[in-house]
N, C-alpha and C positions, 0 to 999 in steps of 0.2 A: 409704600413699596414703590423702588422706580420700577419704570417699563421694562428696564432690563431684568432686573429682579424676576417679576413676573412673568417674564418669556423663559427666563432658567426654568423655575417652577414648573411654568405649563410642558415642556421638555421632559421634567421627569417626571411627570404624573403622567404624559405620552408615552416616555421608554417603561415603564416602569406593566403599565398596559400591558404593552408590546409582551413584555417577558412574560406573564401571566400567560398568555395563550400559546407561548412558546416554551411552556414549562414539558419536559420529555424524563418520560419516567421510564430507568431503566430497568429490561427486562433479563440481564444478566447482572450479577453479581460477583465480584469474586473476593476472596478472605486473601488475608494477607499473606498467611502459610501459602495457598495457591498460585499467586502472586508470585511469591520467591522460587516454586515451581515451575512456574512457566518458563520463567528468567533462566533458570538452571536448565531447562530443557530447549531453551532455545540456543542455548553458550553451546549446550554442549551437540545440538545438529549444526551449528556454524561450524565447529571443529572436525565437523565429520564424525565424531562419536556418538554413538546409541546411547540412550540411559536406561539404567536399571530401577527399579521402585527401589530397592535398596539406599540406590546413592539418593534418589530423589527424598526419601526420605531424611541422609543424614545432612543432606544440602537445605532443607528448611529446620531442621533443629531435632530431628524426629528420631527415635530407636527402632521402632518398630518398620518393618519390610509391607506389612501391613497399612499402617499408616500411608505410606506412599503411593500403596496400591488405591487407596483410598482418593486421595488428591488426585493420581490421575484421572480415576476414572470418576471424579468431580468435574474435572477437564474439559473432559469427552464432554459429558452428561450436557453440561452448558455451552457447549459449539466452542470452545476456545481451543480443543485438539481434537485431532482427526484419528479413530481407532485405526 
């Protein structure tokens, strides 16, 4: 192996280190239905519009009014909205 070789090597056995104790485990989560709720409830306070669980529901793929209500207050629950 040349020198060079060997200094790449020691490089990423050093980053590689590095990232191990900078491994961050996240303490929120969000689903991807949720996801397209946020997005939908964030469109629609830029526009100055309120949303409904209704809409928030048929804005991620949903029937149910319930469902929505659900997602929101999954929201809240995880710090991502403010009741």
């Amino acid at each position: 192996m040349t020198p060079e070789g060997q200094e790449v090597g020691e490089r990423i056995v050093k980053a590689v280190k590095m990232m191990k104790l900078q491994t961050v485990v996240p303490t929120r989560v969000m689903t991807a239905k949720e996801a397209l709720a946020l997005i939908f409830i964030q469109r629609e306070h830029a526009l100055g519009r309120s949303y409904s669980v209704r809409r928030v529901a048929k804005a991620v793929g949903l029937k149910s009014s319930r469902s929505g209500a659900r997602i929101v207050n999954s929201l809240i629950t995880k710090g991502f909205m403010k009741a």
